[in-house]
C-alpha positions as MATLAB code, in Angstrom:
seq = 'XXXXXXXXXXXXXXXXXXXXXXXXXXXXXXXXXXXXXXXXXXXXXXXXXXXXXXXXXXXXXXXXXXXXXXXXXXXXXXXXXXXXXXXXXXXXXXXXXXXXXXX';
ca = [
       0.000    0.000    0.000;
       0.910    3.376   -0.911;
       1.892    5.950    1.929;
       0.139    8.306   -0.229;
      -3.562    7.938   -1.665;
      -2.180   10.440   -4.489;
       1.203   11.821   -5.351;
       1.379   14.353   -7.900;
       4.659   15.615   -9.224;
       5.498   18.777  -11.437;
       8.344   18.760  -13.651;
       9.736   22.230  -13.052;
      12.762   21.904  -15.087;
      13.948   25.045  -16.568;
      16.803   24.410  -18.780;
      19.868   26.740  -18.471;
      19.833   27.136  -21.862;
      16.323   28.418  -22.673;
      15.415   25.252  -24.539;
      11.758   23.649  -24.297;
      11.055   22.888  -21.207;
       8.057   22.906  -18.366;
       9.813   25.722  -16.387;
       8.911   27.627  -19.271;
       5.524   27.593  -18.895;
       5.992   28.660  -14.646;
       5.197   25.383  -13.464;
       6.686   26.075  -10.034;
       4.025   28.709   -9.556;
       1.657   25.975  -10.967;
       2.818   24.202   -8.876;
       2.747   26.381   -5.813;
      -1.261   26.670   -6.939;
      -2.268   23.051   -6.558;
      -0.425   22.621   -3.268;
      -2.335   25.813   -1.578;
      -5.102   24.805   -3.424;
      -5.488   20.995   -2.198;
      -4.814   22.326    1.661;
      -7.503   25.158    0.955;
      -9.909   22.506   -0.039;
      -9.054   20.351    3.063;
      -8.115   17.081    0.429;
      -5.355   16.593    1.927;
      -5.545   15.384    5.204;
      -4.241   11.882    7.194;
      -6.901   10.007    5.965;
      -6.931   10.699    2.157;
      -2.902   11.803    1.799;
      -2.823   14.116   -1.696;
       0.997   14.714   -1.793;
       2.059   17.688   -4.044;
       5.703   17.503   -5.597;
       8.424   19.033   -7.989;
      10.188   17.124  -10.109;
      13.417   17.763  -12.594;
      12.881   16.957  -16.088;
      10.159   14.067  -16.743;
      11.656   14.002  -20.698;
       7.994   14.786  -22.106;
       9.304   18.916  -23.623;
       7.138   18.334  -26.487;
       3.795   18.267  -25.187;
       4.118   21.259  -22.730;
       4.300   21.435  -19.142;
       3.723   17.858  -17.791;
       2.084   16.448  -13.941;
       2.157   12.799  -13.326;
      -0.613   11.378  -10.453;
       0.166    8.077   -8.675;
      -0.712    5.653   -7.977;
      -2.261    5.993  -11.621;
       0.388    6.536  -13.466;
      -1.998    9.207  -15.488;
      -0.045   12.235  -17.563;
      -1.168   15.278  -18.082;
      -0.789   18.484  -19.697;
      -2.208   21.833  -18.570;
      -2.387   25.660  -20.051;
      -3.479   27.421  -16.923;
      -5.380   27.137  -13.849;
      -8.585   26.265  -14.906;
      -7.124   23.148  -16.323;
      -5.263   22.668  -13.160;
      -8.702   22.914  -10.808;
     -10.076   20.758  -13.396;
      -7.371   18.157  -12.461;
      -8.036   18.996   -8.419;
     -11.675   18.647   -8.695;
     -12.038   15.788  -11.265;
      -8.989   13.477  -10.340;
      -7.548   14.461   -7.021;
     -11.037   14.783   -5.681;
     -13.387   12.763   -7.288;
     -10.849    9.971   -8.874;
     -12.080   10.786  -11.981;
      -9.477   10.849  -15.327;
      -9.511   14.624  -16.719;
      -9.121   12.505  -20.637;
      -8.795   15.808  -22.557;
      -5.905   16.437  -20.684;
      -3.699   13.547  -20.560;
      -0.737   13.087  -22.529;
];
């Protein structure tokens, strides 16, 4: 069994050399959103364990800034924070796959 019921992690890579990458596209502040968010919405508690995380580089530049959520192994893609509560509120919260988003 897991130690977390989720565990989402954020590539927030940002290449040294401005190349493609999620940092790009601020995910540390999208980041930052989805971990205030989850504790504002009281989803992450002892009892169901939503574990926010950064990452370095996942390898997946091409499609944009990139979140993985275990134990699912589900990828997704995001352009701002509506896409990102959509994620909260569909997957984190109701365990329901956000399928426009995934990658």
């Amino acid at each position: 069994m897991s130690h977390f019921n989720k565990h989402v992690f954020f590539c927030t890579n940002q290449r040294e050399d401005g190349g493609d990458c999620c940092g790009n596209f601020a995910a540390q502040k999208a980041r930052d959103y989805v971990k205030n968010k989850v504790k504002q919405l009281g989803i992450s508690t002892r009892q169901n364990s939503i574990r926010i995380n950064s990452a370095g580089c996942m390898d997946r530049c091409d499609v944009g800034p990139v979140i993985v959520v275990y134990p699912e192994a589900i990828w997704y893609t995001y352009v701002d924070e509506s896409d990102l509560d959509e994620i909260i509120e569909e997957h984190l919260k109701n365990g329901r796959i956000v399928e426009r988003l995934k990658v």
